[in-house]
DRENMAR-480969 format. One line per 10 residues: their letters; for each residue z, x, y of N, C-alpha, C. Coordinates in steps of 0.05 Angstrom, whole numbers, always signed. Layout:
a	Z X Y Z X Y Z X Y; ...
end
This chain:
xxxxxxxxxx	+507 +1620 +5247 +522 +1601 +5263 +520 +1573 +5251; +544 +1557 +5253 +542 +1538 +5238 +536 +1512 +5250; +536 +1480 +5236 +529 +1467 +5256 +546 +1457 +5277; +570 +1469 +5279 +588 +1458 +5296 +589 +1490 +5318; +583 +1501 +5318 +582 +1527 +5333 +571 +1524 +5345; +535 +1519 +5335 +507 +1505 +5349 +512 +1492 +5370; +522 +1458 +5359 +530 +1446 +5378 +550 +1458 +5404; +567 +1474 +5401 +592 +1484 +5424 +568 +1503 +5436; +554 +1525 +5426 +540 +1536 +5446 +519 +1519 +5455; +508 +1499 +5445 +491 +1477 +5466 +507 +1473 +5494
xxxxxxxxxx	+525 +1467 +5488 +540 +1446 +5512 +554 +1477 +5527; +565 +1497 +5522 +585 +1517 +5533 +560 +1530 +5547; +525 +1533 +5539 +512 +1555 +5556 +504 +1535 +5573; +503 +1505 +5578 +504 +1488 +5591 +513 +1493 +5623; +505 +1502 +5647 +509 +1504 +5666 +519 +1472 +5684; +536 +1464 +5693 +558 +1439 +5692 +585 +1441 +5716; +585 +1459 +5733 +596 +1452 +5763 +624 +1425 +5764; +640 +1425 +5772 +649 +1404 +5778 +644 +1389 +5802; +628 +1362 +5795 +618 +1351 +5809 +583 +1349 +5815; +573 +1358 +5794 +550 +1375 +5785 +545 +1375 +5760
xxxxxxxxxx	+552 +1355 +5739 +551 +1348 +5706 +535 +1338 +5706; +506 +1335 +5713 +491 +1322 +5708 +472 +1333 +5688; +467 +1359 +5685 +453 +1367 +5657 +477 +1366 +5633; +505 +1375 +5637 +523 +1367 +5611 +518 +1335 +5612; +515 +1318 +5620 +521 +1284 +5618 +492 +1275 +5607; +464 +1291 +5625 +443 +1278 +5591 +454 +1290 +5569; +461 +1316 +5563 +467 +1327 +5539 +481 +1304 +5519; +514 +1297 +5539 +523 +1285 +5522 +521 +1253 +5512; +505 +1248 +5534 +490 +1214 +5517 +472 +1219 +5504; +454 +1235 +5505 +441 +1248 +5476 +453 +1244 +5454
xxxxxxxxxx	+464 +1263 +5461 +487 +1267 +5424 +501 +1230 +5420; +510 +1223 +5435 +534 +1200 +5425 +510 +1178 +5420; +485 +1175 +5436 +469 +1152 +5422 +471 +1141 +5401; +459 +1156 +5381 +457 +1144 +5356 +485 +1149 +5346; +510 +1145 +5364 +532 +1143 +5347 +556 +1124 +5356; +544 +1107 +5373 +554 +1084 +5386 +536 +1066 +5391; +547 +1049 +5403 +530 +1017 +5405 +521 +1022 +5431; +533 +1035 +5450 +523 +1025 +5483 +531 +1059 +5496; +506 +1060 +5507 +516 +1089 +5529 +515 +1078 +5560; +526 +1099 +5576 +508 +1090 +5601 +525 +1113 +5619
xxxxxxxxxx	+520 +1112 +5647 +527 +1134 +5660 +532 +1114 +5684; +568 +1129 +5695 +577 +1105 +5709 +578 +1120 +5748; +584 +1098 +5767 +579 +1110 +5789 +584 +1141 +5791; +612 +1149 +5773 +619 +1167 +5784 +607 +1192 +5773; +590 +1185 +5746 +570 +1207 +5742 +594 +1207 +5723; +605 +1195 +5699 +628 +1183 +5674 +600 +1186 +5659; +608 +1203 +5632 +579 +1195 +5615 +600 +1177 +5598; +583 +1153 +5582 +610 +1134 +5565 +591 +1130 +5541; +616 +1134 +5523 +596 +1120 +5503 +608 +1088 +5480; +607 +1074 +5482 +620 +1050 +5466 +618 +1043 +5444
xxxxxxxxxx	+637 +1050 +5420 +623 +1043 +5387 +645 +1014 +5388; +642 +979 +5391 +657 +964 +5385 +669 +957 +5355; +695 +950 +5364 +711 +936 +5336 +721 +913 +5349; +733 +908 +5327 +762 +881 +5334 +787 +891 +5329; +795 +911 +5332 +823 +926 +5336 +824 +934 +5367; +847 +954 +5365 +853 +968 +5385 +836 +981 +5402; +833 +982 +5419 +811 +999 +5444 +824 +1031 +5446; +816 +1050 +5431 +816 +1076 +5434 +796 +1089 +5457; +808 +1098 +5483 +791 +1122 +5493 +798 +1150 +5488; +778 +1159 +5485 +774 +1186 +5482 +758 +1198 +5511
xxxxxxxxxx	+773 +1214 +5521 +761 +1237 +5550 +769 +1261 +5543; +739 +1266 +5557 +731 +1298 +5558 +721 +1315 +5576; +727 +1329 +5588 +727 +1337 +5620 +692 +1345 +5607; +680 +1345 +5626 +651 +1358 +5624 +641 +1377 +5646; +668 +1384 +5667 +662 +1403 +5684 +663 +1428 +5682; +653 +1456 +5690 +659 +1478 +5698 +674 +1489 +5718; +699 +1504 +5724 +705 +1522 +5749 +667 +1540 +5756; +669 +1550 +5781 +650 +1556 +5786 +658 +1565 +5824; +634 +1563 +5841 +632 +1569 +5866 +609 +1558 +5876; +617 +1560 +5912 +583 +1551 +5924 +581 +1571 +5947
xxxxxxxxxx	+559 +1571 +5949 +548 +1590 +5971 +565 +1577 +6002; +577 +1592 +6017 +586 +1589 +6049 +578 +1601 +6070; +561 +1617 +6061 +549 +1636 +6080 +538 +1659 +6070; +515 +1658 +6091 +493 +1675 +6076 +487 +1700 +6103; +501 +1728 +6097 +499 +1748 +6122 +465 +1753 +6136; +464 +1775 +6150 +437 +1778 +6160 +424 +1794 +6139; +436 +1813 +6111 +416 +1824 +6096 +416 +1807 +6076; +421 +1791 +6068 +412 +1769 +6049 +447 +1770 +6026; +462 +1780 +6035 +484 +1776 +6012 +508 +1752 +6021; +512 +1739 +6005 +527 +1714 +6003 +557 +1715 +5993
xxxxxxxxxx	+569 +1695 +6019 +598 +1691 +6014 +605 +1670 +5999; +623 +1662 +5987 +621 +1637 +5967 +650 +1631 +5966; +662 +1606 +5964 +692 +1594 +5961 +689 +1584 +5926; +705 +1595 +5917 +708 +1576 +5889 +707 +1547 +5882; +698 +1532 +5866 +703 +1504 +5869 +724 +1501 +5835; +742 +1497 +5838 +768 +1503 +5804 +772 +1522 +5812; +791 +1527 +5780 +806 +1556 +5779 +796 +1582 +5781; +773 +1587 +5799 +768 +1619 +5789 +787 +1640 +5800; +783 +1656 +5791 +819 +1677 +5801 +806 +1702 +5804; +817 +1711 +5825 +803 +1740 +5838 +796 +1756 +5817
xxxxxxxxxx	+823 +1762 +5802 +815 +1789 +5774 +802 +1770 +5763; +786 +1758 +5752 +775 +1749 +5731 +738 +1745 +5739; +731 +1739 +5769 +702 +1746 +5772 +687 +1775 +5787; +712 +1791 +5796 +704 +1810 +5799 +676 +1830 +5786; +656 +1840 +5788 +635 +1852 +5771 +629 +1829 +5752; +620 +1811 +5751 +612 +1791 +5734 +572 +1777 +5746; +570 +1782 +5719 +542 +1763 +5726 +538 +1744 +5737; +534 +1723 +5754 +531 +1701 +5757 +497 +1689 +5762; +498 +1656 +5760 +479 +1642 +5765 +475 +1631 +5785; +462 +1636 +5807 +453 +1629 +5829 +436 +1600 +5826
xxxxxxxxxx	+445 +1581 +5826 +430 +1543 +5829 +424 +1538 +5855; +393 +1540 +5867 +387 +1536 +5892 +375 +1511 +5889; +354 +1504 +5909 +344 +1488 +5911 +322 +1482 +5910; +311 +1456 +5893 +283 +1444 +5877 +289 +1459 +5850; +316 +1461 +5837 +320 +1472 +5814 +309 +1502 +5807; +315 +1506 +5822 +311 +1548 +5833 +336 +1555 +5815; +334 +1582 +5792 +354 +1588 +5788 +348 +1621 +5795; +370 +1628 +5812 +366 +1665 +5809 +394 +1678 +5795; +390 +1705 +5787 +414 +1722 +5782 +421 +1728 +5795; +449 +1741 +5796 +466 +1748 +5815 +497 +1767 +5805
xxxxxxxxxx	+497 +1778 +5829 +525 +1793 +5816 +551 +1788 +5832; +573 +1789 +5828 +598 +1786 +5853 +604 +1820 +5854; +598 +1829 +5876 +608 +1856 +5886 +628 +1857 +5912; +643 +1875 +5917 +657 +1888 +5939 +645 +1907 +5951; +671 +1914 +5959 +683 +1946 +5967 +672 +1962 +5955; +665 +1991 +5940 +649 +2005 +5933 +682 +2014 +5930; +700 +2019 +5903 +729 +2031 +5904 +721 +2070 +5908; +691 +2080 +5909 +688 +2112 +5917 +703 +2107 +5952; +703 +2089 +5965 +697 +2086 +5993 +726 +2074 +6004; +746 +2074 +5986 +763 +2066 +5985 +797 +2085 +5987
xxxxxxxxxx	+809 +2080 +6010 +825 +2108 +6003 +857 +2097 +5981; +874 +2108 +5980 +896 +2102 +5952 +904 +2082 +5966; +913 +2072 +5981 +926 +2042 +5989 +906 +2017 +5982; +887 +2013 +5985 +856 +2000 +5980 +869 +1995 +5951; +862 +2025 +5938 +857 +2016 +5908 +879 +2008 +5897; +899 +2007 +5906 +921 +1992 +5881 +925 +1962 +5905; +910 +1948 +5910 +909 +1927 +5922 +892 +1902 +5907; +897 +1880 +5894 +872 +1864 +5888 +854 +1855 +5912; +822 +1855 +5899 +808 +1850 +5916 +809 +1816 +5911; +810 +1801 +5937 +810 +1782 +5953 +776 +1766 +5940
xxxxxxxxxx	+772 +1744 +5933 +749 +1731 +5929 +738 +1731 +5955; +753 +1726 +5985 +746 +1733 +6017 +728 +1763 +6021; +738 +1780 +6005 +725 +1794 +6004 +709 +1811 +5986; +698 +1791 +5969 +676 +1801 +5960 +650 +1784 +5956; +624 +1778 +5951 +600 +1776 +5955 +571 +1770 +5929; +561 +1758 +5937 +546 +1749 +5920 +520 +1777 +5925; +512 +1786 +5903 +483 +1795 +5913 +463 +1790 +5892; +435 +1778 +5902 +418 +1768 +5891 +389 +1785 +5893; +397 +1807 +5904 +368 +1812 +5907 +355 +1807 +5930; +365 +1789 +5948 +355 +1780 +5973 +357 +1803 +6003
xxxxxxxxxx	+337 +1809 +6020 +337 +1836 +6029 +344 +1820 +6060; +341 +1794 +6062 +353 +1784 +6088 +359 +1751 +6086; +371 +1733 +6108 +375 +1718 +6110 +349 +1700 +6099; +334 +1703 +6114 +304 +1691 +6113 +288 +1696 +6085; +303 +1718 +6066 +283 +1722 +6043 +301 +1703 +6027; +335 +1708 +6031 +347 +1694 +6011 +336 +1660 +6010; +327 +1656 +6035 +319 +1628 +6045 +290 +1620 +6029; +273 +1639 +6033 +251 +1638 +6015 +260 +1627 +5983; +275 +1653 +5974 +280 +1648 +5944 +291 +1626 +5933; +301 +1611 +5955 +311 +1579 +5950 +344 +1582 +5958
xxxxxxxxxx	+361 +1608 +5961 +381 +1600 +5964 +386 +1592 +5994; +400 +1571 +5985 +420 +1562 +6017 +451 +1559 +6020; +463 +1541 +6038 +489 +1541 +6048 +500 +1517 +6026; +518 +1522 +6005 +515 +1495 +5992 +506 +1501 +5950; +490 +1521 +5955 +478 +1528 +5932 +504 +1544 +5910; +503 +1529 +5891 +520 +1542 +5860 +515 +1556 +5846; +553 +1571 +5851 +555 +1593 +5827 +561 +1581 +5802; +555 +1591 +5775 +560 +1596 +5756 +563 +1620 +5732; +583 +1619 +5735 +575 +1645 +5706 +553 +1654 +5685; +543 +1675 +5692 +518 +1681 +5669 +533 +1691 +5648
xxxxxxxxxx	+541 +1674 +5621 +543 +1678 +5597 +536 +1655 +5581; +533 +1671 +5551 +529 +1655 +5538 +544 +1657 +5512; +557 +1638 +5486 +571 +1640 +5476 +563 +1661 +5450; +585 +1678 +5443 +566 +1694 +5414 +598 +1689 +5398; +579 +1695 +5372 +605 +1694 +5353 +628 +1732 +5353; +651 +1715 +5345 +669 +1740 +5337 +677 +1746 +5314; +692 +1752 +5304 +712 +1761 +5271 +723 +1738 +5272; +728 +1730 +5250 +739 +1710 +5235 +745 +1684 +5248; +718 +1671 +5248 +711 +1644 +5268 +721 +1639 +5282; +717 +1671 +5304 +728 +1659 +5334 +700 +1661 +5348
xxxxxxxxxx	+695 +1654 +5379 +673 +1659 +5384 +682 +1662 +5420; +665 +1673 +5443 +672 +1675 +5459 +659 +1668 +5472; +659 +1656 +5509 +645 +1652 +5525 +652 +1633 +5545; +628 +1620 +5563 +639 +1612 +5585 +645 +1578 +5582; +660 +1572 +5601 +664 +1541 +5600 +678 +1528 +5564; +688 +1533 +5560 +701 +1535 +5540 +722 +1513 +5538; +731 +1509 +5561 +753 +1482 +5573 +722 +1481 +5596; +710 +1455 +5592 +727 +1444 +5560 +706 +1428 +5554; +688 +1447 +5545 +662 +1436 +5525 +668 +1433 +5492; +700 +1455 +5488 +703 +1452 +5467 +717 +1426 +5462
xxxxxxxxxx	+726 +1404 +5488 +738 +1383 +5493 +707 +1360 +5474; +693 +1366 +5496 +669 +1355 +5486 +658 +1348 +5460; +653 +1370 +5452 +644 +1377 +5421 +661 +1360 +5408; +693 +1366 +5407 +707 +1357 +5390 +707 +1323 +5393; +701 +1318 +5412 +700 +1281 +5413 +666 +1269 +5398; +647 +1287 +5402 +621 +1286 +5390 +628 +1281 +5362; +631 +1308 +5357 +644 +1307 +5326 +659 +1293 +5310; +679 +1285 +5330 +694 +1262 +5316 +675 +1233 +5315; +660 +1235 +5329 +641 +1211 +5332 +632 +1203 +5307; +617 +1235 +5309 +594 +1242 +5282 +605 +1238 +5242
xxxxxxxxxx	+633 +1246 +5255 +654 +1244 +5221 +657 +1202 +5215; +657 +1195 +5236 +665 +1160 +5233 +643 +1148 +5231; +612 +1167 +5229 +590 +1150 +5228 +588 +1139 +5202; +586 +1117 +5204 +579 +1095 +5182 +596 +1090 +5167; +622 +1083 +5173 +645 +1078 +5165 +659 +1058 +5184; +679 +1034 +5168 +682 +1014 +5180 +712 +1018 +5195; +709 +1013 +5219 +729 +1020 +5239 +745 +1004 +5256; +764 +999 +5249 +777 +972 +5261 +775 +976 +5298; +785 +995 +5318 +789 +1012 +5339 +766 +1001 +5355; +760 +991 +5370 +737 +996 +5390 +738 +1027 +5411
xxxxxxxxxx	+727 +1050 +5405 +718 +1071 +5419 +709 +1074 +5438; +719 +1075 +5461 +713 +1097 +5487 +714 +1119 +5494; +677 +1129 +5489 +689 +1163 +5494 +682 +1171 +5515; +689 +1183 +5528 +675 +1192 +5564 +681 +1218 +5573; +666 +1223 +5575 +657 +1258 +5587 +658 +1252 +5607; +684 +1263 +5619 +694 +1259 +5644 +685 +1275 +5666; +673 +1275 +5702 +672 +1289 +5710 +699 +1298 +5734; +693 +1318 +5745 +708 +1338 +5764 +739 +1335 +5759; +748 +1348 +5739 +777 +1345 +5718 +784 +1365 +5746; +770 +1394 +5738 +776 +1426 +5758 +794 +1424 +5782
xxxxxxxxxx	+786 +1399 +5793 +786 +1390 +5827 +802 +1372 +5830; +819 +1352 +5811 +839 +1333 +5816 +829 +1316 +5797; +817 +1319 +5772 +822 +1295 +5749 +812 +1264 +5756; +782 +1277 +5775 +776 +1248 +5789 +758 +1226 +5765; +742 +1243 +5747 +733 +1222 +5741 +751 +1208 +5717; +776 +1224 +5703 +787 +1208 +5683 +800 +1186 +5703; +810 +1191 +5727 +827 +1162 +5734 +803 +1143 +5745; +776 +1149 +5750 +761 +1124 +5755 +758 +1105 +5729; +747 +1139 +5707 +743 +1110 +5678 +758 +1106 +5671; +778 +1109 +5666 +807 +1087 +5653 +815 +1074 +5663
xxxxxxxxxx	+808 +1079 +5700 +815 +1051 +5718 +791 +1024 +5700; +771 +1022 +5698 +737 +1013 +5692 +748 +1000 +5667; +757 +1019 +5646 +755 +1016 +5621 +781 +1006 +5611; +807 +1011 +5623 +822 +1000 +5613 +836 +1004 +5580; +834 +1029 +5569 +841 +1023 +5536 +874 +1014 +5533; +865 +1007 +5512 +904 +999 +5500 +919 +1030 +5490; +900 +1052 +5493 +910 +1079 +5485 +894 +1100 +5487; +895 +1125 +5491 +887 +1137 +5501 +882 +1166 +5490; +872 +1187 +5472 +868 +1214 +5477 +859 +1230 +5494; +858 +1253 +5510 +850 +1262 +5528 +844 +1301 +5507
xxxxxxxxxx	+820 +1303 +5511 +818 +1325 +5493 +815 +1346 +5512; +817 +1381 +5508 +823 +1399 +5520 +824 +1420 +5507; +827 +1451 +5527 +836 +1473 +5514 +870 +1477 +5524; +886 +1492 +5512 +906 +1501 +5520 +916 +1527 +5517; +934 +1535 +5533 +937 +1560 +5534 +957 +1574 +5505; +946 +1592 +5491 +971 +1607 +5466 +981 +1618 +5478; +999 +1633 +5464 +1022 +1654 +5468 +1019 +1671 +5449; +996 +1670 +5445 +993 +1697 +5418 +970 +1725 +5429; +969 +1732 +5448 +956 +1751 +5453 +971 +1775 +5468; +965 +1799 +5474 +980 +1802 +5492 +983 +1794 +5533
xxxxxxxxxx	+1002 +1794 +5547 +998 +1783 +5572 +1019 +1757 +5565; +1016 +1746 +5544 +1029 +1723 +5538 +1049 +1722 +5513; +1064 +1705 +5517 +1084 +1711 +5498 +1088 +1678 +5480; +1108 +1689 +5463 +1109 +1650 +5449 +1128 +1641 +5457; +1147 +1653 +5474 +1175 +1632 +5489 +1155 +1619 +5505; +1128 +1633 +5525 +1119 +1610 +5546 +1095 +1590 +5534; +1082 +1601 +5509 +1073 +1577 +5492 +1077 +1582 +5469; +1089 +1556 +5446 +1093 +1561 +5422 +1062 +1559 +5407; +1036 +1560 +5417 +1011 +1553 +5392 +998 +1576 +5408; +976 +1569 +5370 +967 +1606 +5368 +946 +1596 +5370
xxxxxxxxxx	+924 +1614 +5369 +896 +1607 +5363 +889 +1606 +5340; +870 +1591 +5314 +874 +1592 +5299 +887 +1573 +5269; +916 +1571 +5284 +936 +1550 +5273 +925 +1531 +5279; +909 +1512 +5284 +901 +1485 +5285 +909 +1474 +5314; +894 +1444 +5318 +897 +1439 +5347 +923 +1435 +5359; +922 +1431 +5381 +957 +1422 +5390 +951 +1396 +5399; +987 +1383 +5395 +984 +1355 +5406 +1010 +1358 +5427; +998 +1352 +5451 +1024 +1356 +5480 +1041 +1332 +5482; +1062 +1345 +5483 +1093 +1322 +5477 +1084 +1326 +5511; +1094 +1335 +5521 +1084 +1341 +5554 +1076 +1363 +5566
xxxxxxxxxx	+1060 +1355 +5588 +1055 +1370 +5607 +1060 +1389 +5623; +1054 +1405 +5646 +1064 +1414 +5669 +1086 +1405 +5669; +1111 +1415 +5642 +1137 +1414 +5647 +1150 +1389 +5655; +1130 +1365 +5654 +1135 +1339 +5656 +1127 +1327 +5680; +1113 +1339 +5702 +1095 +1339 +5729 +1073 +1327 +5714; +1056 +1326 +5690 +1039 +1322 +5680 +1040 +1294 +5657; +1032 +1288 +5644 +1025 +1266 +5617 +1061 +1272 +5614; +1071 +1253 +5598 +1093 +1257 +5579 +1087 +1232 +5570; +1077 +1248 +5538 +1073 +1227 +5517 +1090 +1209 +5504; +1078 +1183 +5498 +1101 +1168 +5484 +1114 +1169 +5458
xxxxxxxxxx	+1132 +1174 +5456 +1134 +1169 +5425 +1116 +1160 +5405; +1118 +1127 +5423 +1095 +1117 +5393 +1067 +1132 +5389; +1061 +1155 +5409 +1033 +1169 +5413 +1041 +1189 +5395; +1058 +1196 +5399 +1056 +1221 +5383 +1071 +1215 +5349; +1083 +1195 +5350 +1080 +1183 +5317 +1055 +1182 +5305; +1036 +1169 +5315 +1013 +1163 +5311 +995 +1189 +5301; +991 +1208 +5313 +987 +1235 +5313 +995 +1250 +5293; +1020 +1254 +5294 +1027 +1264 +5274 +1033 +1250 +5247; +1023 +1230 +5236 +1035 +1215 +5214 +1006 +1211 +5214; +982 +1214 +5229 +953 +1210 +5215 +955 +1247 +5203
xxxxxxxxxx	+965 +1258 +5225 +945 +1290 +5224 +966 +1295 +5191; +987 +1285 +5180 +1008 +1286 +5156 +987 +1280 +5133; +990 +1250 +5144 +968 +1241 +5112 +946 +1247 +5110; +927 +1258 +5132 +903 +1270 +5126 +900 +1298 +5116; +929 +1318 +5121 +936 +1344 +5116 +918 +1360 +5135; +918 +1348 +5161 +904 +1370 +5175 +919 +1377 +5197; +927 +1413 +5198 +949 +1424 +5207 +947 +1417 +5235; +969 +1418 +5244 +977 +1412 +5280 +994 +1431 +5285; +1001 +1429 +5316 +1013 +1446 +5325 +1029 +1433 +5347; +1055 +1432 +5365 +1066 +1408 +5380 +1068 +1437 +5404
xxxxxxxxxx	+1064 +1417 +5436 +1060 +1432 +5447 +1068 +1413 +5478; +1093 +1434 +5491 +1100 +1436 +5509 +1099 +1452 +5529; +1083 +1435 +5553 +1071 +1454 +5566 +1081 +1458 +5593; +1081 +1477 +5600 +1093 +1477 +5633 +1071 +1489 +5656; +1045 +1482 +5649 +1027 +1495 +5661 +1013 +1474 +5685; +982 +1471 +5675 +974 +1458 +5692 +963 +1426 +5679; +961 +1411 +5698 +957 +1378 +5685 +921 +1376 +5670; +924 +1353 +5651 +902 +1350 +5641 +888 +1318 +5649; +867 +1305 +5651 +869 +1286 +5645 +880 +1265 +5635; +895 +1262 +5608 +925 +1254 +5606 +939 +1244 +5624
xxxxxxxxxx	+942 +1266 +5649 +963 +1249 +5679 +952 +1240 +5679; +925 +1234 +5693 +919 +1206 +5707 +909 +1178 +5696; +907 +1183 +5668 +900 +1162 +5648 +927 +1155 +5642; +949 +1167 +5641 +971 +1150 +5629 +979 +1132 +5658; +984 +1141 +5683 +992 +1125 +5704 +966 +1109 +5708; +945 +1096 +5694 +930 +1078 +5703 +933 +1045 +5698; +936 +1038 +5726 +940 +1004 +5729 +970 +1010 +5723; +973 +987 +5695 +1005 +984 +5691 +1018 +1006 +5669; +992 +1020 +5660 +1005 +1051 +5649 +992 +1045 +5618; +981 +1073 +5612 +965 +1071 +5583 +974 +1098 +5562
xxxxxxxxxx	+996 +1089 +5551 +1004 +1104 +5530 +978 +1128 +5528; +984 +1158 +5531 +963 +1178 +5520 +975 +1202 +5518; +961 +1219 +5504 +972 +1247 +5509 +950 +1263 +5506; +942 +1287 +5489 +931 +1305 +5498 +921 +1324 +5467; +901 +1320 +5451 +891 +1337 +5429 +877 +1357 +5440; +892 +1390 +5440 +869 +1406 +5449 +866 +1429 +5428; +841 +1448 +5432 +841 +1476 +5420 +853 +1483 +5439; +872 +1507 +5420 +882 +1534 +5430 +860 +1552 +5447; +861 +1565 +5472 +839 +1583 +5479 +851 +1608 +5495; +835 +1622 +5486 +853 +1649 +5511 +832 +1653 +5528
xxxxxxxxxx	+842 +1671 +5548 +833 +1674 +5571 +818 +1652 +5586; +834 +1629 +5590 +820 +1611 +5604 +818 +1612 +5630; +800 +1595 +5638 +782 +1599 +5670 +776 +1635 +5666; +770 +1646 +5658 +751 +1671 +5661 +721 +1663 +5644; +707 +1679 +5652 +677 +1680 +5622 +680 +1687 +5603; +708 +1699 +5587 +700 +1699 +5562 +725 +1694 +5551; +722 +1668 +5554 +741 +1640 +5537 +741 +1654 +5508; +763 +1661 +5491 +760 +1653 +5468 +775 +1632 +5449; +760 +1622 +5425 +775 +1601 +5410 +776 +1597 +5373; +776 +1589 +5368 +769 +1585 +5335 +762 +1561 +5325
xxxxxxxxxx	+729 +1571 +5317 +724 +1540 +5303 +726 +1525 +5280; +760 +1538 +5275 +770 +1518 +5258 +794 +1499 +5272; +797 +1514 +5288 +815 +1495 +5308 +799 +1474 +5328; +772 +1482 +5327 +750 +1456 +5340 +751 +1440 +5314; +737 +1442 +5292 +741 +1436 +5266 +758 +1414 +5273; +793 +1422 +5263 +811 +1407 +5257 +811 +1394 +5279; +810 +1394 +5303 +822 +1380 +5323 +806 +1355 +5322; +776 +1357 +5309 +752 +1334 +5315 +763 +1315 +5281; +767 +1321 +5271 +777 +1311 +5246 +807 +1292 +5255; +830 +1315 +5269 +846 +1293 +5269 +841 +1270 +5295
xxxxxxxxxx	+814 +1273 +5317 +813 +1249 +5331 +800 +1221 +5315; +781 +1243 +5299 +761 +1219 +5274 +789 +1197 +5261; +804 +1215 +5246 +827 +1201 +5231 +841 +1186 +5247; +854 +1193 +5269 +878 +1171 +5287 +863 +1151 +5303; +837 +1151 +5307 +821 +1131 +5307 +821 +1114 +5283; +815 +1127 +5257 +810 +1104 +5243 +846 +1095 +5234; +855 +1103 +5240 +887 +1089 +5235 +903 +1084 +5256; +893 +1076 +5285 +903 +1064 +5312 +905 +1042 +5301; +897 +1019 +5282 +902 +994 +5280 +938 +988 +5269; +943 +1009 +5256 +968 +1014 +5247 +988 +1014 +5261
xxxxx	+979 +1016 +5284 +999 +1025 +5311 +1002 +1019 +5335; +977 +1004 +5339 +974 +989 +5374 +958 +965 +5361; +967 +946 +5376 +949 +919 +5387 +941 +926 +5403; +911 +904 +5403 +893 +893 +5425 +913 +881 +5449; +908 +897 +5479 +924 +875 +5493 +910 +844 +5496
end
C-alpha cells in the first residue's frame, strides 16, 4: 500500500458521524500542521487550516462526515431500533456489520438484522425490508444489560469496515465520500510544501455536509474566500445499474470538475471557475473529466450563495456505490485530483484578485 492509500485508509477506517467529526478533525489538524501557518477548530467543530500569501484567498472544503445511525430505542431483550442520520438506504445496510459508539467511549459490535426471510411467506419476500423494520443486535440479552454495556438512547451507528486494496489501484470501503475529499486537499497541501505561492489557502474539513451542508455555509460565511473548491466523490456511469447518458465519468479516467449540480438545484459554476480548472489541469497535463450532475448537492451550493456569492465549483473522485460500505475508487483519480487542486492553487493568481 502506498503512501497515499496509507493516508485514505487512516482517515476512511476513521469512525466520523455527521455531527460527530471529532476524531476525523484531530486527524486532520494533525496532518495540515506542519503544512500551514495556523490551524484551529472553529465553533462549529470546522477543522481549518491557513497557509498565508499576498494573492488571491483560495478555500478548499472537505466534508469530514459519515452517513451512519443512532440508537432510538432499545426493546425489553436488549435489541435496538435506530433512524439513519445521511443517506443510508434500506438495500444497502441490510446484514452489515456495524459499530456500536456508546458511552465513556464504549465501542461494541453489532449487526442490522430483520425478519428471519425462512419465516417469511412469498408476498414478504419480494418486498424491501423497511430500515423501521429492522434492528440492531449487539449481544445484549436485555434492556438493562444493553445499559450495562454502555449502550443507550442516542448512541452511534457506524459501519464496521475497513479499507483493503483491489485490481488495478482501486480500493474499497467505508466513508469514502468523502475522506477521499479529505486526503485529496491534505495532499494537495503536502505537493505545495515549500514552494512559493502567491494564493492565501483555506482548507477546512467541513462538518455535517450528510444533513444539509451546515458546516461549509458557516466557514465560508467566517472565512470569506475570493474563490472557492469544494472537493468530493461523485457518482460514474461505468458500472453496471448505471449508465453514461446519467453520468458521463468513469472511475479511473481522472477527477471530475462539476459545470453543475443537482441539474442546477445545486453549485453552477462560473465560467471563470471552470477556465481556471481546466487551463491549469491543460498545462499541467493532468487528465480531467467535466461533469454534469443531476443528483444530489455538494458543499459547492452553499459556499457559492455565501454573503454576496463566491465563485466555486466542485473537484471530485469518481466512486461507485456510494453511501453503502463498500465505496469503491481509484487512486489515481485521488492522485490526479490532489495534483490538479496543488496546481490551480498555485495559478489562482492568474485569474482572481484579492477582494
Amino acid at each position: 500500500m502506498n503512501e497515499i492509500a496509507a493516508l485514505l485508509k487512516t482517515f476512511a477506517d476513521t469512525h466520523g458521524m455527521s455531527g460527530y467529526e471529532d476524531e476525523v478533525a484531530a486527524l486532520l489538524l494533525r496532518e495540515m500542521e506542519p503544512l500551514v501557518d495556523e490551524v484551529r477548530l472553529d465553533t462549529m467543530g470546522n477543522a481549518i487550516g491557513i497557509r498565508n500569501g499576498d494573492g488571491p484567498t483560495v478555500m478548499v472544503a472537505a466534508h469530514m462526515d459519515e452517513i451512519g445511525a443512532m440508537v432510538s430505542h432499545i426493546d425489553d431483550d436488549g435489541f435496538l431500533k435506530i433512524v439513519p442520520v445521511g443517506g443510508w438506504t434500506d438495500q444497502t445496510i441490510l446484514g452489515q456489520r456495524v459499530v456500536i459508539h456508546g458511552k465513556d467511549g464504549i465501542t461494541l459490535a453489532g449487526v442490522i438484522g430483520s425478519r428471519p426471510p425462512h419465516l417469511m411467506d412469498a408476498d414478504e419476500r419480494k418486498k424491501m425490508i423497511k430500515i423501521k423494520d429492522m434492528f440492531v443486535d449487539c449481544g445484549a440479552t436485555s434492556a438493562a444489560n444493553a445499559a450495562e454495556l454502555g449502550v443507550e438512547i442516542g448512541s452511534l451507528i457506524t459501519a464496521d469496515r475497513e479499507l483493503r486494496p483491489m485490481a488495478n489501484g482501486f480500493v474499497t470501503g467505508k466513508a469514502l465520500d468523502n475522506r477521499a475529499g479529505v486526503v485529496m486537499m491534505i495532499w494537495a497541501l503536502r505537493l505545495l510544501k515549500g514552494k512559493k505561492v502567491r494564493a492565501t489557502v483555506q482548507a477546512v474539513g467541513t462538518v455535517q455536509e450528510e444533513v444539509g451542508l451546515k458546516g461549509a455555509r458557516t466557514s465560508a460565511y467566517g472565512l470569506t474566500p475570493d474563490v472557492a473548491i469544494a472537493t468530493d466523490v461523485t457518482i460514474p456511469g461505468d458500472n453496471p445499474g448505471a449508465s453514461k447518458s446519467e453520468s458521463a465519468v468513469a472511475a479511473g479516467k481522472g477527477p471530475s470538475i462539476t459545470i453543475i449540480d443537482a441539474a442546477g438545484r445545486g453549485v453552477i459554476a462560473p465560467r471563470s471557475v471552470i477556465r481556471w480548472l481546466r487551463e491549469t489541469a491543460d498545462s499541467a497535463s493532468i487528465p480531467y473529466q467535466l461533469q454534469v450532475g443531476n443528483g444530489g448537492n455538494t458543499d459547492a451550493t452553499v459556499i457559492s450563495i455565501t454573503k454576496s456569492g463566491i465563485p466555486c465549483t466542485v473537484i471530485a473522485v469518481p466512486a461507485r456505490y456510494i453511501h453503502s460500505p463498500v465505496e469503491v475508487l481509484s487512486l489515481r483519480d485521488l492522485e490526479q485530483g490532489a495534483r490538479l487542486i496543488a496546481a490551480s492553487i498555485e495559478s489562482a493568481h492568474k485569474y482572481f484578485e484579492p477582494r
